[in-house]
N, CA and C atoms as an extended XYZ file, in Angstrom:
504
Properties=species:S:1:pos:R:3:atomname:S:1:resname:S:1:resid:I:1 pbc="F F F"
N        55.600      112.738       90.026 N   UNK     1
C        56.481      113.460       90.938 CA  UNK     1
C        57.212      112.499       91.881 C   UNK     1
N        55.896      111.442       92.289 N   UNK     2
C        56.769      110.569       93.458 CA  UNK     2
C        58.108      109.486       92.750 C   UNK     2
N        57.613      109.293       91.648 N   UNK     3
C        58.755      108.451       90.664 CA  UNK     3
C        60.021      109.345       90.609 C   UNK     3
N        59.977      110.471       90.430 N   UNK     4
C        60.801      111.479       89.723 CA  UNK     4
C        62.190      111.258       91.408 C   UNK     4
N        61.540      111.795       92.787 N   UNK     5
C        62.458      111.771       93.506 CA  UNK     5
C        63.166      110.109       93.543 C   UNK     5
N        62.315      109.263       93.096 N   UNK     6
C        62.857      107.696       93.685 CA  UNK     6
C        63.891      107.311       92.556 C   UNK     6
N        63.690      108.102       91.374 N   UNK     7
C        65.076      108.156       90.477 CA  UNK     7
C        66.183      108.849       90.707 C   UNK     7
N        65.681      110.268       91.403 N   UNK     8
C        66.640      111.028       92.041 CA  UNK     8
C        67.740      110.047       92.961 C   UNK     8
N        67.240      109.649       94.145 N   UNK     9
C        67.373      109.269       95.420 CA  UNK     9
C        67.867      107.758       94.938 C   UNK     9
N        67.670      106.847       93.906 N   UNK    10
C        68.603      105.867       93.040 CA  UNK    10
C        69.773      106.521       92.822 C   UNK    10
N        69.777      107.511       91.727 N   UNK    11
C        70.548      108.126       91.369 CA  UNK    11
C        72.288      108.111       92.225 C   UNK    11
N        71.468      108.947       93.261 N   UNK    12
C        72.509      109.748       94.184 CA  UNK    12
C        72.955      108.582       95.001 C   UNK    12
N        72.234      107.274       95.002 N   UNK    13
C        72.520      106.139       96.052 CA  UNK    13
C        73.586      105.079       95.224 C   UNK    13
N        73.553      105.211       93.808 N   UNK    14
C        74.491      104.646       92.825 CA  UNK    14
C        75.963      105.585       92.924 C   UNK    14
N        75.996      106.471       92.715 N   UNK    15
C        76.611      107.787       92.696 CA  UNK    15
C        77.845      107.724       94.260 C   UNK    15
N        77.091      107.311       95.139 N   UNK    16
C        77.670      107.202       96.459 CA  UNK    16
C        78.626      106.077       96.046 C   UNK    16
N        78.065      104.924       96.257 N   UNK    17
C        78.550      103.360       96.012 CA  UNK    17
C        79.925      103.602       94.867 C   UNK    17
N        79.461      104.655       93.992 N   UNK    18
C        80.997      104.034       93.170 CA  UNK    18
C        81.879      104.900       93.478 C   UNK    18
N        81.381      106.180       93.907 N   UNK    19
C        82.583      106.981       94.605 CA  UNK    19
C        83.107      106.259       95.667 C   UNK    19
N        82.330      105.758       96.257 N   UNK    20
C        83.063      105.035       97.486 CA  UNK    20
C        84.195      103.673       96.836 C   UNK    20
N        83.745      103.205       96.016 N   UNK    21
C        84.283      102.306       95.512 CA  UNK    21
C        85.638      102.323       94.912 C   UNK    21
N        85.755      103.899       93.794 N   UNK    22
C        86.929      104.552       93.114 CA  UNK    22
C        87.949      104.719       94.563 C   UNK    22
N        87.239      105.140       95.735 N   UNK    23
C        88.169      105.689       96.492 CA  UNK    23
C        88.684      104.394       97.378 C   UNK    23
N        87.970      103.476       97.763 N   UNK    24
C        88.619      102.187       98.092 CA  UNK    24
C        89.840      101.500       97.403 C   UNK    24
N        89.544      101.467       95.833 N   UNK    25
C        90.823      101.243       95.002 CA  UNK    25
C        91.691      101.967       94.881 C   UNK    25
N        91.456      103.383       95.493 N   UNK    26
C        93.077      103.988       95.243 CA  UNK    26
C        93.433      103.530       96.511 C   UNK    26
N        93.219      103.010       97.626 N   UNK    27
C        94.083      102.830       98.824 CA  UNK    27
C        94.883      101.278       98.573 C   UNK    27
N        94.630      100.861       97.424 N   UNK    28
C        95.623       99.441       96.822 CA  UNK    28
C        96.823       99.946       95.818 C   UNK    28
N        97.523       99.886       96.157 N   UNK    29
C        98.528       99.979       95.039 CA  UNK    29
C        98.808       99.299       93.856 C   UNK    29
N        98.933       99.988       92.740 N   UNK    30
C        99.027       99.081       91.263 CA  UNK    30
C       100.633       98.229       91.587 C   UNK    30
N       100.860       97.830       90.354 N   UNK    31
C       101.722       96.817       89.879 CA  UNK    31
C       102.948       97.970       89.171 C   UNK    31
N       101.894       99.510       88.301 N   UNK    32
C       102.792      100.364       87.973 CA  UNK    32
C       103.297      101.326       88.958 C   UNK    32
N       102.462      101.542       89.437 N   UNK    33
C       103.055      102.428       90.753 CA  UNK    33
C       104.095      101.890       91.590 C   UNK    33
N       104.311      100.376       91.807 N   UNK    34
C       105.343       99.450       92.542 CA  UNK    34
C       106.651      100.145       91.553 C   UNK    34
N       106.649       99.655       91.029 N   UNK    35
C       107.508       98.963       89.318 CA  UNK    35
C       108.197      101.023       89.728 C   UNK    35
N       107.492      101.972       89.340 N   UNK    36
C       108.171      103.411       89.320 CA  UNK    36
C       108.698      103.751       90.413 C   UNK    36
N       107.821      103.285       91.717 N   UNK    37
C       108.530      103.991       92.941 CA  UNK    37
C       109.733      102.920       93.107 C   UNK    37
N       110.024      101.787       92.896 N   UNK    38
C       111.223      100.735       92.904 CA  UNK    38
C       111.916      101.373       92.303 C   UNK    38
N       112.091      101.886       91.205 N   UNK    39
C       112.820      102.698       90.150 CA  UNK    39
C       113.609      103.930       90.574 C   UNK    39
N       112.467      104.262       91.396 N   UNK    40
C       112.781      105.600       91.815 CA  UNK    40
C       113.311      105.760       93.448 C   UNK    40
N       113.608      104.542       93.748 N   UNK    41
C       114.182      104.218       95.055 CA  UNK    41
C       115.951      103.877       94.875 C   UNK    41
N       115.499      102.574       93.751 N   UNK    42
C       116.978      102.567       93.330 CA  UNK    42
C       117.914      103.317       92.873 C   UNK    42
N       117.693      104.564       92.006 N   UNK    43
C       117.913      105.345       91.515 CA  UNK    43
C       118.610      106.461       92.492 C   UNK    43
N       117.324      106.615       93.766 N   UNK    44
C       117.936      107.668       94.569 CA  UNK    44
C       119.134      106.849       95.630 C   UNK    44
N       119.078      105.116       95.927 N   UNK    45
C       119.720      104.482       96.846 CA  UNK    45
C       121.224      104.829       95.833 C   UNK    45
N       121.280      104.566       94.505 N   UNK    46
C       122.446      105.020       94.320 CA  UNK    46
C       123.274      105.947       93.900 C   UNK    46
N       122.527      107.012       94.338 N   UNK    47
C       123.493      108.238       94.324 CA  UNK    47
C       123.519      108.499       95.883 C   UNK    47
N       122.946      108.363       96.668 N   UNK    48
C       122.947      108.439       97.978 CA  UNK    48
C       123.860      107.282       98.888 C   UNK    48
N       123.730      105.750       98.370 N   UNK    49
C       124.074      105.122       98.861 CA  UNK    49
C       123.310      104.746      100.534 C   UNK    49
N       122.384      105.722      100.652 N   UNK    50
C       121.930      105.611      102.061 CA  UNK    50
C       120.455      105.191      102.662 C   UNK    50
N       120.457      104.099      103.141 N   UNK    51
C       119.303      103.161      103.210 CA  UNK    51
C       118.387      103.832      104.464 C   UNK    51
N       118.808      104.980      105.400 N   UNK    52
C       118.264      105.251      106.707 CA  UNK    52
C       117.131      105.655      105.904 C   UNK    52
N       116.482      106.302      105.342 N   UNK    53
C       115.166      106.754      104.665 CA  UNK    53
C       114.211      105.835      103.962 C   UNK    53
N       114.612      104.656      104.267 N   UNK    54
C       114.025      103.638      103.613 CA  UNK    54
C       113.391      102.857      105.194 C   UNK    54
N       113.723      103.303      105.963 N   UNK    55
C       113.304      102.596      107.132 CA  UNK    55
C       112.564      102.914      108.292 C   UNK    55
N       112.424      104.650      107.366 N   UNK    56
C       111.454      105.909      107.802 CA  UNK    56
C       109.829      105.513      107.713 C   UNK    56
N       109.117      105.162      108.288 N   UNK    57
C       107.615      104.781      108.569 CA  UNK    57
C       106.861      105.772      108.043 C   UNK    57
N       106.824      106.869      108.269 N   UNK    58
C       106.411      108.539      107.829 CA  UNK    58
C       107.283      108.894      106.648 C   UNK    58
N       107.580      108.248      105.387 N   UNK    59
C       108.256      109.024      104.414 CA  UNK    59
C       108.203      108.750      103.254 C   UNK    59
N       108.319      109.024      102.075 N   UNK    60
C       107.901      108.494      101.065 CA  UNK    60
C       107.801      107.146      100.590 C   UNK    60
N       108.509      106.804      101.369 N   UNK    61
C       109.204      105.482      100.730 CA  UNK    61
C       107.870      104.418      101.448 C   UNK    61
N       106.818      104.761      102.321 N   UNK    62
C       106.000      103.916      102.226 CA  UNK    62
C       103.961      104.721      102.126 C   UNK    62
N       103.714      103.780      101.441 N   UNK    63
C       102.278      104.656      100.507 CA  UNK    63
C       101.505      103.552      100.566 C   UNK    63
N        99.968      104.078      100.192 N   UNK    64
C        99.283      102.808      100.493 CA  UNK    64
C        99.080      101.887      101.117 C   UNK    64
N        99.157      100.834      100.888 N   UNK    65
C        99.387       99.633      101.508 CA  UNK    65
C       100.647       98.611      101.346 C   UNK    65
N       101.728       99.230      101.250 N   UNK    66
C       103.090       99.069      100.571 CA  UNK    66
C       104.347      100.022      100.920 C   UNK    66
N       105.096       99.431      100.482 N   UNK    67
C       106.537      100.079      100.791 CA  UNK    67
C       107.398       99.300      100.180 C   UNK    67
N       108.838      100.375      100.563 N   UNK    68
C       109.928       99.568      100.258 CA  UNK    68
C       110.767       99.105      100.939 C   UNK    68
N       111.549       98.058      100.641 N   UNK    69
C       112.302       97.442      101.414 CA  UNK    69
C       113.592       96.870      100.957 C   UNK    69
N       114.641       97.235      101.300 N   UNK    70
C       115.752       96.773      100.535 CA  UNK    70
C       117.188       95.680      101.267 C   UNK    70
N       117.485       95.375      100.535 N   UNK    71
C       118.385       93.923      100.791 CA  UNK    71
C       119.730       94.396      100.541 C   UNK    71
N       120.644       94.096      100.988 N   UNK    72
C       122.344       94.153      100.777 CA  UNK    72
C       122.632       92.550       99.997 C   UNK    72
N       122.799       92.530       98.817 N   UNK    73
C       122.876       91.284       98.165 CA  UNK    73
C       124.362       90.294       98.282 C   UNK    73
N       125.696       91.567       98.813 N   UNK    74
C       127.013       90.818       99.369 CA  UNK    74
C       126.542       90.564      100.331 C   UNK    74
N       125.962       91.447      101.551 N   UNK    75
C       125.968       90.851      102.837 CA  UNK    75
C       124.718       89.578      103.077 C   UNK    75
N       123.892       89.421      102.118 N   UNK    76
C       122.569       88.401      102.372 CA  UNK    76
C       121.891       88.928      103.303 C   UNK    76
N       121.764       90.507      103.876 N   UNK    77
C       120.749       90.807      104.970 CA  UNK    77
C       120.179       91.907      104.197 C   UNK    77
N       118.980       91.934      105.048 N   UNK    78
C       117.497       92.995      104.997 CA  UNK    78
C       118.532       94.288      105.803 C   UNK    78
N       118.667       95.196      104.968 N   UNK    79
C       119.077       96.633      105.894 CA  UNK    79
C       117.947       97.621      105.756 C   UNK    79
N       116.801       97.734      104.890 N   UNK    80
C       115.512       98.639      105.803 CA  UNK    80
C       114.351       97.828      105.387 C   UNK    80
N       113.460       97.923      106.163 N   UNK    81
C       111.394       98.045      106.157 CA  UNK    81
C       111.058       98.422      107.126 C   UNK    81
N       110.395       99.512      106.404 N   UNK    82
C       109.985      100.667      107.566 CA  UNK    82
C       108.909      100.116      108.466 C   UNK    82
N       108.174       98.615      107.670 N   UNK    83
C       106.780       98.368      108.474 CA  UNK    83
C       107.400       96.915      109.060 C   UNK    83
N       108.445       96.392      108.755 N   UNK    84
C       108.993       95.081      109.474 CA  UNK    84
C       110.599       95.678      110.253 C   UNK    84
N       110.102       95.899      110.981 N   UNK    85
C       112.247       96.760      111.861 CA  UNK    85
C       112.687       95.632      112.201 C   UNK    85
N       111.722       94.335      112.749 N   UNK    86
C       112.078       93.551      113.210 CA  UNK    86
C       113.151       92.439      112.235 C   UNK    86
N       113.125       92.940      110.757 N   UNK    87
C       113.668       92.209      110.014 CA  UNK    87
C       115.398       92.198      109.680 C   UNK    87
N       115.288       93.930      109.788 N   UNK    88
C       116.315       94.011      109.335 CA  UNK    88
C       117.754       93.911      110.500 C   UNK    88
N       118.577       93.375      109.468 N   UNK    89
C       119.592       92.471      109.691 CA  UNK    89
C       119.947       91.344      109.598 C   UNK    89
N       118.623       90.917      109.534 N   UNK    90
C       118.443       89.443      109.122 CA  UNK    90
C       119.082       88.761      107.764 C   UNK    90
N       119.261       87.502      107.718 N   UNK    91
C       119.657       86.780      106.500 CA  UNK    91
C       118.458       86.654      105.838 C   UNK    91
N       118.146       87.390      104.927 N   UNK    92
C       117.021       87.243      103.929 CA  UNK    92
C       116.867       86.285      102.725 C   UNK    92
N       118.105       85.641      102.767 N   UNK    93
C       117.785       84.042      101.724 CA  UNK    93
C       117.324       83.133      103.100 C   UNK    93
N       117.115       83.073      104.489 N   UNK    94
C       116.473       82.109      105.224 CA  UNK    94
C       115.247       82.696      105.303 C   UNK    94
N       114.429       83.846      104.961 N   UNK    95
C       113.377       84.141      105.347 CA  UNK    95
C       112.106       83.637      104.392 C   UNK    95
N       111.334       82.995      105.221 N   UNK    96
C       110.324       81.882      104.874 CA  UNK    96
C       108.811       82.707      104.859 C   UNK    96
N       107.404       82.744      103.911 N   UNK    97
C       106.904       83.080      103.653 CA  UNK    97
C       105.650       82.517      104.650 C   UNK    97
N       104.574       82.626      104.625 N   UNK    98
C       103.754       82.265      105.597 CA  UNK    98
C       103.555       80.418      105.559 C   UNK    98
N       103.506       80.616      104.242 N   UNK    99
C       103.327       78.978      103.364 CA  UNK    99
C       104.849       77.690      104.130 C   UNK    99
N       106.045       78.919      104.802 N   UNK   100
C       107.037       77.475      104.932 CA  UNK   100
C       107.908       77.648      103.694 C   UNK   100
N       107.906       78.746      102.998 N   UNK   101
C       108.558       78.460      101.674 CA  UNK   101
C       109.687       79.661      101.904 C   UNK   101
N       110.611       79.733      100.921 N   UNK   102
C       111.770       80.957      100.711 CA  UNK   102
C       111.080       82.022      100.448 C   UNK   102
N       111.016       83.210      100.788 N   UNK   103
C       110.617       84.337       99.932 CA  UNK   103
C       111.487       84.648       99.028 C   UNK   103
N       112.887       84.565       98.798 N   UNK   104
C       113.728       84.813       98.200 CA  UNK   104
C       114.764       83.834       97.179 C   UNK   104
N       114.093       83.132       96.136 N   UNK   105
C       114.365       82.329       95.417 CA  UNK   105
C       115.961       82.189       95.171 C   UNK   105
N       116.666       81.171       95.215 N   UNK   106
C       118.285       81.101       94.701 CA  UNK   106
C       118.062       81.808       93.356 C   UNK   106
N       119.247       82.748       93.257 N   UNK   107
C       119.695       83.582       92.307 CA  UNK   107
C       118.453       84.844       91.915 C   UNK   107
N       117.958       85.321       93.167 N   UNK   108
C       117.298       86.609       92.818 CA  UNK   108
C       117.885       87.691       92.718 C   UNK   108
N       119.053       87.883       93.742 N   UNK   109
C       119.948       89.337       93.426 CA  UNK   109
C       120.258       89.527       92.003 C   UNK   109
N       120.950       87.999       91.935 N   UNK   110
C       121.359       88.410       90.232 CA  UNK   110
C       120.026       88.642       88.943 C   UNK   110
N       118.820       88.328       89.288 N   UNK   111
C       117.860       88.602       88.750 CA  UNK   111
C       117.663       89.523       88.788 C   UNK   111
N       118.032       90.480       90.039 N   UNK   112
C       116.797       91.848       90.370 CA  UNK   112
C       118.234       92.656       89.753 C   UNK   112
N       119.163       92.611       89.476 N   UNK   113
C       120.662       93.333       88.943 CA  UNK   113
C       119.839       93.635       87.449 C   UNK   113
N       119.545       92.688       87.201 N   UNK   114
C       119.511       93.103       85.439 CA  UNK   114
C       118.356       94.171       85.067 C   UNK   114
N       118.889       94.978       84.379 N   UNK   115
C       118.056       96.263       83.712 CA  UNK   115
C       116.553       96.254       84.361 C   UNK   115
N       115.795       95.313       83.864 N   UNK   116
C       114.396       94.965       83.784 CA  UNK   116
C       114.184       95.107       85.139 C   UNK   116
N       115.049       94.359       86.480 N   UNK   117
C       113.979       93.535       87.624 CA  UNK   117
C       113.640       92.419       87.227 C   UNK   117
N       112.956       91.969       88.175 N   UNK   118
C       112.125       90.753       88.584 CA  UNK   118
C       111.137       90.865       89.660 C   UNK   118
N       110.303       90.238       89.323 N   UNK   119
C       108.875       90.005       90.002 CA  UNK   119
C       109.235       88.002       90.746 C   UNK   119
N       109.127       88.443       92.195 N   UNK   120
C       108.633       87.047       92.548 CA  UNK   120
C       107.131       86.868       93.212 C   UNK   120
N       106.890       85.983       93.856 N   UNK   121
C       105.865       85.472       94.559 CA  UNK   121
C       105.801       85.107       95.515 C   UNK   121
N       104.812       85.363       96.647 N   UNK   122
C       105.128       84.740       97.726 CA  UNK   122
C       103.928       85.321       98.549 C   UNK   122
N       103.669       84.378      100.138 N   UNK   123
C       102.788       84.653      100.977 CA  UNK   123
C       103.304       85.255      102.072 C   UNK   123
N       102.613       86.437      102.526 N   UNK   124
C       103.131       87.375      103.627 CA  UNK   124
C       102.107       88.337      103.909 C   UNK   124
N       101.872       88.491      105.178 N   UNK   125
C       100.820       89.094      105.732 CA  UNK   125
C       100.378       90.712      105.403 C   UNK   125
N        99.458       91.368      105.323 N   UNK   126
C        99.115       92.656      105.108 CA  UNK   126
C        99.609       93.432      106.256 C   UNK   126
N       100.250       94.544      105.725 N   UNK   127
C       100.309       95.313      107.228 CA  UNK   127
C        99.192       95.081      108.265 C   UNK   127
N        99.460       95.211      109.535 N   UNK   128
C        98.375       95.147      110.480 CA  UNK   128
C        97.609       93.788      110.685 C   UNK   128
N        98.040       93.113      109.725 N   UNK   129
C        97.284       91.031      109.694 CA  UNK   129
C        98.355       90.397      110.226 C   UNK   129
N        97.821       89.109      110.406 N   UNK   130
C        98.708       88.113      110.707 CA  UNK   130
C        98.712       87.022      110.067 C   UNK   130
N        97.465       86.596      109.229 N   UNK   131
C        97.513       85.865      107.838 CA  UNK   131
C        98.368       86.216      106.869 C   UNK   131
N        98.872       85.405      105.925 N   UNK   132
C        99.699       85.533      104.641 CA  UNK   132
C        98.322       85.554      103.588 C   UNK   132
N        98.911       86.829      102.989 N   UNK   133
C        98.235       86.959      101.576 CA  UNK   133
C        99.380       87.147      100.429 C   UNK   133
N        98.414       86.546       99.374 N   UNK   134
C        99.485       86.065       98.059 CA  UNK   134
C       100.318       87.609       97.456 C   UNK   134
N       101.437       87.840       97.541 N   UNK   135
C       101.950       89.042       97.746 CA  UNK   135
C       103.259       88.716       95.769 C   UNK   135
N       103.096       90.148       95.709 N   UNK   136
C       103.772       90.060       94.208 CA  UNK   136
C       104.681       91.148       94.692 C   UNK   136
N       106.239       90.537       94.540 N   UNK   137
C       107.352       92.074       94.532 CA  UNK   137
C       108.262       92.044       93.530 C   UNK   137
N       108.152       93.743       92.968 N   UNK   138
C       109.104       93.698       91.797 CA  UNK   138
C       110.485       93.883       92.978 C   UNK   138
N       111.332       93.822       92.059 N   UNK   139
C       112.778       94.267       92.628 CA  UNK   139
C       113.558       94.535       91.602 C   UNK   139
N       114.536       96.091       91.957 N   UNK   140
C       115.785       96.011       91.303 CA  UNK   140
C       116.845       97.061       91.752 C   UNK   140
N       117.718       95.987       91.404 N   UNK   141
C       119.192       96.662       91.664 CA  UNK   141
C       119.432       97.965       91.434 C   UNK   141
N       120.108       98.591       92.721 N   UNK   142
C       120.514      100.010       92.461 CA  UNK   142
C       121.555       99.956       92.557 C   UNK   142
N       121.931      101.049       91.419 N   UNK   143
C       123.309      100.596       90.222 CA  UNK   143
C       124.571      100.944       91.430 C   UNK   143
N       125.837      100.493       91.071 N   UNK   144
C       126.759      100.889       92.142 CA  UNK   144
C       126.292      100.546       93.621 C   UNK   144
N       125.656       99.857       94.087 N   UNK   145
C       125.608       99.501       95.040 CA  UNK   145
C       125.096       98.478       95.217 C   UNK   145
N       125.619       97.425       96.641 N   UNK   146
C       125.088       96.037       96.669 CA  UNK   146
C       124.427       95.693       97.197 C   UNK   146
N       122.732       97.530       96.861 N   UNK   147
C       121.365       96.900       97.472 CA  UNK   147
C       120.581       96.217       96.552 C   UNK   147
N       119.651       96.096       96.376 N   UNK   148
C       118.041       95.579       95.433 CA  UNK   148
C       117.310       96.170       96.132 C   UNK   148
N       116.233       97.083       96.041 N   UNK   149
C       115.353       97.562       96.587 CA  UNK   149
C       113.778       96.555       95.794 C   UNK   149
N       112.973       96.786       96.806 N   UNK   150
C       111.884       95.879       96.221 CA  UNK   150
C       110.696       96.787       96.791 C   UNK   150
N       109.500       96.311       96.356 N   UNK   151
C       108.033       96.524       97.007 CA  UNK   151
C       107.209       95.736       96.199 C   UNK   151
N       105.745       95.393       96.725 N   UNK   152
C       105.410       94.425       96.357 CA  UNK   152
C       103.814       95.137       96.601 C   UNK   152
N       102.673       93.874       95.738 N   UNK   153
C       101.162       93.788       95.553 CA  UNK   153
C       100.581       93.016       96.342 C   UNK   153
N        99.500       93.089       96.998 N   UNK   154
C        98.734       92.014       97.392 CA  UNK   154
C        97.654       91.723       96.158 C   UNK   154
N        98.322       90.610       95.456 N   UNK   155
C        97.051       90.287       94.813 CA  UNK   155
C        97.031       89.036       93.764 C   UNK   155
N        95.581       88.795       94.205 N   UNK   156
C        94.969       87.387       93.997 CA  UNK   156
C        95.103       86.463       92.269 C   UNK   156
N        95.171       87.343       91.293 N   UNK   157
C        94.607       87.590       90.171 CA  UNK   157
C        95.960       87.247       88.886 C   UNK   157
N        96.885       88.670       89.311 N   UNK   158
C        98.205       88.925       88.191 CA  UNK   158
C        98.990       87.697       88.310 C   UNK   158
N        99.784       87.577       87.178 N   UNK   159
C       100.488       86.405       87.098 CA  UNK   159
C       102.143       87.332       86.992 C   UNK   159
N       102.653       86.517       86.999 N   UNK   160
C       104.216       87.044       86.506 CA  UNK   160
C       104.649       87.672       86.136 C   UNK   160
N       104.236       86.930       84.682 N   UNK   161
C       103.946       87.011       83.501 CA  UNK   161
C       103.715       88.484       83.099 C   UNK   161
N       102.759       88.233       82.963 N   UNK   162
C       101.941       89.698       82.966 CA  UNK   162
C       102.465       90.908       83.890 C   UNK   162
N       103.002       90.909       85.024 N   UNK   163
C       103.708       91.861       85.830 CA  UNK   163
C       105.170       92.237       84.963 C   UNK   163
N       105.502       90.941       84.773 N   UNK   164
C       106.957       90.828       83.437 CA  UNK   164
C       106.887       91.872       83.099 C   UNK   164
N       105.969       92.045       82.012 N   UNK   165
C       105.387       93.000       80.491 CA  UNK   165
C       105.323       94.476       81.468 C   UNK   165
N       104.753       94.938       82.699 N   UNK   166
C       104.518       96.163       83.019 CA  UNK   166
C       105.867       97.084       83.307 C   UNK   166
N       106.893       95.808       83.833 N   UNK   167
C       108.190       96.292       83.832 CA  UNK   167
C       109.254       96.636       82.952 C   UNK   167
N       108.986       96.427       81.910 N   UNK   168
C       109.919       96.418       81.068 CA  UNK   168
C       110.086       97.910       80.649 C   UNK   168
């Protein structure tokens, strides 16, 4: 009998741990979930043309631990992030990653234009941190207009490469 509850009481103590666990990983955002809501940003930026909802803190456009954020690729500035305000307007080919580096590689607009997107790399802090963590953002052009919308991963692991293949 006394075995019987201490399997029980295992049981239910395993049972806890991975529920807790399933529910920790949904508060990270995938690589596919980036890749669709980018899609589905660009998509709505160009029939709308209108970036004010992108800079909305409370609105779809930011989930998880992520959001979006989009660039004017004639003008070279950041026009929304709902979790950086402080950015936009800025020249976003000078904006430097935690590392000292570009976040925004020469010739990404014209990268993030083509059908597919592009995935770059770079270090930049978690909402609410002030450390840079290794951060992955797809981006792409929304058609008729001269934004790129982007959002991005924190994570340690995916390569490019492999982000490449999820976008296509």
């Amino acid at each position: 009998m006394k075995s019987g509850k201490i399997l029980v009481a295992l049981a239910v103590a395993l049972l806890i741990v991975a529920l807790s666990s399933v529910a920790v990983g949904q508060d990270k955002a995938t690589a596919q979930e980036v890749v669709a809501k980018v899609r589905e940003a660009a998509s709505t930026l160009s029939k709308t043309g209108d970036v004010a909802p992108f800079n909305q803190k409370q609105g779809p456009w930011v989930w998880k631990e992520t959001y979006i954020f989009v660039e004017d690729c004639d003008k070279k500035v950041l026009v929304a992030n709902a979790i950086h305000p402080e950015l936009v307007g800025k020249d976003f080919m000078s904006l430097k990653d935690t590392k000292g580096k570009n976040v925004f590689p020469e010739g990404w607009c014209d990268a993030a234009k083509k059908p597919s997107g592009v995935w770059i790399e770079y270090w930049w802090p978690k909402p609410g941190e002030k450390e840079g963590s290794r951060k992955l953002s797809y981006s792409l052009g929304a058609k008729g207009t001269p934004y790129v919308v982007a959002a991005g991963i924190y994570d340690d692991k995916a390569s490019i490469a492999e982000l490449t293949l999820t976008s296509k």
